[in-house]
C-alpha positions in Angstrom: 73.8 117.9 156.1 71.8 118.1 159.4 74.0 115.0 161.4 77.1 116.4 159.5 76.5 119.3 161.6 75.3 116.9 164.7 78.5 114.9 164.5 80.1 118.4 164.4 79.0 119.8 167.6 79.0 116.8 169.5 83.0 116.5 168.5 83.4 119.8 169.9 81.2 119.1 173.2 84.0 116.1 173.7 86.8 118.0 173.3 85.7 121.2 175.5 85.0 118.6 178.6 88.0 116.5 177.7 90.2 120.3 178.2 88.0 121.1 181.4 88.5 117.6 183.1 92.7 118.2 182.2 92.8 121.7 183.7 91.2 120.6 186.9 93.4 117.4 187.4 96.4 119.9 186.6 95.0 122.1 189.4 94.0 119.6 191.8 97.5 118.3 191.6 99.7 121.6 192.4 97.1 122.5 195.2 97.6 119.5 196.9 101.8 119.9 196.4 101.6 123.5 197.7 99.4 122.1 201.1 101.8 119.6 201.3 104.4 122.0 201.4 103.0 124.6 204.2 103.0 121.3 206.6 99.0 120.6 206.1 97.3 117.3 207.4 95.5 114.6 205.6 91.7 115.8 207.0 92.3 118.5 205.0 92.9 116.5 201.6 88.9 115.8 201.3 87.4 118.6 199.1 90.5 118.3 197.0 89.9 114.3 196.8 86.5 115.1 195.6 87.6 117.2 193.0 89.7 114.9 191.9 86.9 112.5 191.8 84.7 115.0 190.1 87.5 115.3 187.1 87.9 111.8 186.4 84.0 111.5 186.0 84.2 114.5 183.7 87.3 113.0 181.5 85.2 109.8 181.6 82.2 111.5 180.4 83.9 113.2 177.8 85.9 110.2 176.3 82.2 108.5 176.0 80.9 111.3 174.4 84.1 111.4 171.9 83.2 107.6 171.1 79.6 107.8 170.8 80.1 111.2 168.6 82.6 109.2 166.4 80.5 105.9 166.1 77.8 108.6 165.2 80.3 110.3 162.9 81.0 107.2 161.0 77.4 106.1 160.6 76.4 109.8 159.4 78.9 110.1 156.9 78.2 106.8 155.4 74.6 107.8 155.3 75.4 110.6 153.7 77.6 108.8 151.2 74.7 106.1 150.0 72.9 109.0 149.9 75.2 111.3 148.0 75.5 108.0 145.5 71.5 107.8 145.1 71.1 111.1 144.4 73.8 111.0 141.2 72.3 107.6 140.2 68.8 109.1 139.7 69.9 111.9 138.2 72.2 110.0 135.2 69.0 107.9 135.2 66.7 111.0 134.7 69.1 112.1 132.3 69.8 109.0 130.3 65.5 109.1 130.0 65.4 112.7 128.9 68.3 111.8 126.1 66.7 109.0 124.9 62.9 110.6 124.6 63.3 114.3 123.9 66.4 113.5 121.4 65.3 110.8 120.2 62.7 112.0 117.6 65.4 114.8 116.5 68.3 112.2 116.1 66.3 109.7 113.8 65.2 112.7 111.7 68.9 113.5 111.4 69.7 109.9 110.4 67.5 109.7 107.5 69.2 112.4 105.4 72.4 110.9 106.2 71.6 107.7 105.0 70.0 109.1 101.8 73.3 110.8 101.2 75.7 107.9 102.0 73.3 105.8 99.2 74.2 108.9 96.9 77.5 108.9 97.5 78.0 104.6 97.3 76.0 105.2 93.6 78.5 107.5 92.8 81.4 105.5 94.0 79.6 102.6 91.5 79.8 104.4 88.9 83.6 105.4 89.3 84.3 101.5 90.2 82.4 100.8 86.9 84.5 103.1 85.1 87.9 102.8 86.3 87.6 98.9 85.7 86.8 99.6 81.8 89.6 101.9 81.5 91.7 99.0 83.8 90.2 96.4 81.4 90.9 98.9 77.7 94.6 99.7 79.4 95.0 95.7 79.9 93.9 95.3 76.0 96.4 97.9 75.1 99.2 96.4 77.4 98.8 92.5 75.8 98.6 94.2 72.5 102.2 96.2 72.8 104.0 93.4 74.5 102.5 91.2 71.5 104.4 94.1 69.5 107.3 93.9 71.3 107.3 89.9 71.3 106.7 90.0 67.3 109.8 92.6 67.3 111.3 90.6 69.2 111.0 87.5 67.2 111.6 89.5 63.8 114.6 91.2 64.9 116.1 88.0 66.1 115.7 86.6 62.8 116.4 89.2 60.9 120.0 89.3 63.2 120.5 85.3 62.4 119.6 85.7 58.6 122.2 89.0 59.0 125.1 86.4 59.8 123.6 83.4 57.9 122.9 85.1 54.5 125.3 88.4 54.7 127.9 86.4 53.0 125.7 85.9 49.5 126.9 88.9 47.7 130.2 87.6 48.4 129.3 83.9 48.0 127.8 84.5 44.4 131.4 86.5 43.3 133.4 83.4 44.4 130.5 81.0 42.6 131.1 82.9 39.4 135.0 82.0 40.3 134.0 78.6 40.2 132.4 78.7 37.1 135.0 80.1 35.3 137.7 77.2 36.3 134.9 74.5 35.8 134.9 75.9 32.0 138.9 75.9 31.7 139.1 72.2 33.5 136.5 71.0 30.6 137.9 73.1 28.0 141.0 70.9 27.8 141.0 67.9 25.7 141.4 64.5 27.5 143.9 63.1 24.8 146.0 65.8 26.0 146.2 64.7 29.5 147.2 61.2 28.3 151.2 60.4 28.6 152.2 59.2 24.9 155.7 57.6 24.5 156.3 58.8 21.1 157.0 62.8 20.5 159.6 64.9 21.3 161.0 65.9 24.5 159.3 69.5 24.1 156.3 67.7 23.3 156.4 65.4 26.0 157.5 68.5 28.6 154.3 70.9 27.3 151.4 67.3 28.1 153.6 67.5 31.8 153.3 71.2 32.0 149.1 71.2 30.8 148.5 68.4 33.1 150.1 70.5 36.0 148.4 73.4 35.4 144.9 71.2 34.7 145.2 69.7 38.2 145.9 72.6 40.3 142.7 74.7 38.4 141.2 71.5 40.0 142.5 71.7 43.5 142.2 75.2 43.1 138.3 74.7 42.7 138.0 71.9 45.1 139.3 74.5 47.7 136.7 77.4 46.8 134.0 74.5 47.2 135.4 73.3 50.5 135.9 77.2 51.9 132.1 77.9 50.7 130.4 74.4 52.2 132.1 75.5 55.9 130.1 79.2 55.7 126.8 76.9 55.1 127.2 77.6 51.0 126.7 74.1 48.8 127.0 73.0 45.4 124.7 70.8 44.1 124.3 69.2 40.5 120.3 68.2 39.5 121.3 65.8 36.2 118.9 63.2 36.1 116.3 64.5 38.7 113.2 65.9 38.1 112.6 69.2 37.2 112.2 71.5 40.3 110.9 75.2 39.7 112.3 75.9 43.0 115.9 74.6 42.5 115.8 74.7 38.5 115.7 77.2 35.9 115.0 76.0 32.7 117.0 76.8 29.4 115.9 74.7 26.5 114.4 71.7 25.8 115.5 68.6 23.9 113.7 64.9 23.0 115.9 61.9 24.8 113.9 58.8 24.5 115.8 57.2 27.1 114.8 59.6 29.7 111.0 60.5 31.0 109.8 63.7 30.1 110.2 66.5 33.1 113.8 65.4 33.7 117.1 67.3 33.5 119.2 65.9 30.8 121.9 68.4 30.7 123.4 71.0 33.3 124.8 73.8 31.9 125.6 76.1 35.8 125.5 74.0 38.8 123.1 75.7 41.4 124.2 76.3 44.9 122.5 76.8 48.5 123.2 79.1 51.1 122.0 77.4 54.0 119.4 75.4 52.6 118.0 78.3 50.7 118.6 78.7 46.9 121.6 81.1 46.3 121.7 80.5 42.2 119.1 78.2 40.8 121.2 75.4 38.2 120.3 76.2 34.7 118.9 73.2 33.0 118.2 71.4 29.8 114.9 69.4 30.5 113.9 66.3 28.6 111.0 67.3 26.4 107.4 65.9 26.7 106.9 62.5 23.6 104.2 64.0 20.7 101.5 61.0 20.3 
C-alpha cells in the first residue's frame, strides 16, 4: 500500500514540473517576440536565454522523474501483485487445514449413521428382490400352465373341428347304410333260375323273366351307386367271411360247428359292417365257427 502511494506522488511530482517547465517555455517565447517587436538588441536576449535554459533542464528533470516513477510504478504493482497472490494462497491453505482438522471428526461421525442406513435400506431392497423374483417365478408357473391350456384347447378344438367334418355325416351315413341293406335283401331274395333266359314259355312268360331281370339289375346299380357316393365321403363297406373274429370289427350272433373251418372264424355274414374313416360306423354281424368238443 505504502509504494502504491510512493508511485502515486512521485507521478504527480512529474507532472507538476512537466506543467511548470511548459509555462515557462510558453513565456520565454512571447517575451522574446514582444522585445523583438519594440526594436531590442541581441545583448539584451541573455537572461531570457537562460531561462530558457533553465526550462529545458526542468522539462528534462521532470521527464526522468516520470520514467523512474513509472519503472517504480511497474515494479511496485507487481510486488504488490505476488504479494496480493501469497496472501490468498495462505489463506485457502489455512483454510483447506482448518476443513480438514476441525470437520474432520464431525464429518466421519456423520458418515457412520449413513452407512448403517444405506446397509438397512440394501437389506430391505433384498428382501423385495427376493420376493418379487418368487412372485416373477409363481406368475412364470402360472403363465406355462395357461398357455399349456390354451395349447391342449388348441389341439382338442382342432380335432374336435376335423372329427366335426370327418364324422358329422354318420347319422346320415348309417340312414343310407340301412338303404343298402334293404336292396342287398331284394337282390338275394330273387331266385337265380328266374334270371336265367329259357326258350320254352310263353311270350308273357318270357317278357315278365326280361322285366325281373331289369328291375334286378338296376336295384344292383342302384346299390353300387350308394356304395360309390359313401366310399368318396371316407364311408366303406367291408365283408369279414372267412377272417378271424375281431371284437372290434365283429359282433357276434350265433354260433355254428363247420369242420372245415378253424374255430374263431366267421362262417356266415348276416349285415356287412362299414367304416367311417377308418373308424367302425356299424360293426358286421357274424356267425362264428364254433370251438371242436374233445
Amino acid at each position: 500500500a505504502s509504494g502504491a502511494c510512493d508511485v502515486g506522488g512521485g507521478a504527480f511530482v512529474a507532472m507538476a514540473l512537466a506543467t511548470r517547465a511548459r509555462r515557462a517555455a510558453s513565456l520565454v517565447g512571447r517575451v522574446r517576440c514582444a522585445f523583438q517587436n519594440h526594436g531590442g538588441t541581441g545583448s539584451g536576449f541573455g537572461w531570457l536565454e537562460r531561462m530558457e535554459e533553465k526550462s529545458t533542464t526542468m522539462r528534462g528533470e521532470g521527464k526522468d522523474w516520470n520514467r523512474t516513477t513509472r519503472g517504480f510504478s511497474a515494479s511496485a504493482q507487481d510486488a504488490a501483485s505476488e504479494e496480493q497472490k501469497k496472501s490468498k494462497e495462505e489463506k485457502e491453505k489455512a483454510s483447506e487445514e482448518s476443513e480438514g482438522g476441525e470437520e474432520g471428526p464431525e464429518n466421519s461421525e456423520e458418515i457412520a449413521p449413513d452407512v448403517n442406513e444405506l446397509q438397512e435400506q440394501l437389506e430391505k431392497q433384498k428382501v423385495e428382490v427376493d420376493d418379487l423374483r418368487a412372485k416373477a417365478k409363481e406368475s412364470d408357473t402360472r403363465l406355462l400352465r395357461v398357455l399349456a391350456d390354451m395349447e391342449n384347447l388348441r389341439e382338442r378344438t382342432a380335432r374336435q373341428a376335423e372329427n366335426a367334418t370327418k364324422f358329422g355325416i354318420q347319422g346320415f351315413a348309417k340312414g343310407i347304410v340301412g338303404v343298402i341293406d334293404t336292396f342287398e335283401r331284394a337282390v338275394e331274395s330273387v331266385p337265380t333260375e328266374l334270371m336265367e333266359e329259357v326258350e320254352s314259355g310263353t311270350e308273357e312268360e318270357k317278357r315278365l323273366r326280361q322285366v325281373l331281370r331289369s328291375f334286378h339289375e338296376g336295384i344292383k346299380m342302384t346299390e353300387k351307386q350308394l356304395l360309390q357316393v359313401l366310399k368318396e365321403n371316407g364311408v366303406e363297406q367291408y365283408d369279414p367271411t372267412g377272417e378271424p373274429f375281431d371284437p372290434n370289427l365283429h359282433q357276434a350272433m350265433f354260433e355254428l360247428d363247420d369242420p372245415n373251418k378253424e374255430a374263431g372264424t366267421v362262417a356266415m355274414v348276416t349285415k356287412k359292417g362299414y367304416l367311417l374313416h377308418e373308424r367302425v360306423m356299424r360293426p358286421a354281424d357274424v356267425g362264428v365257427v364254433k370251438a371242436k368238443s374233445e
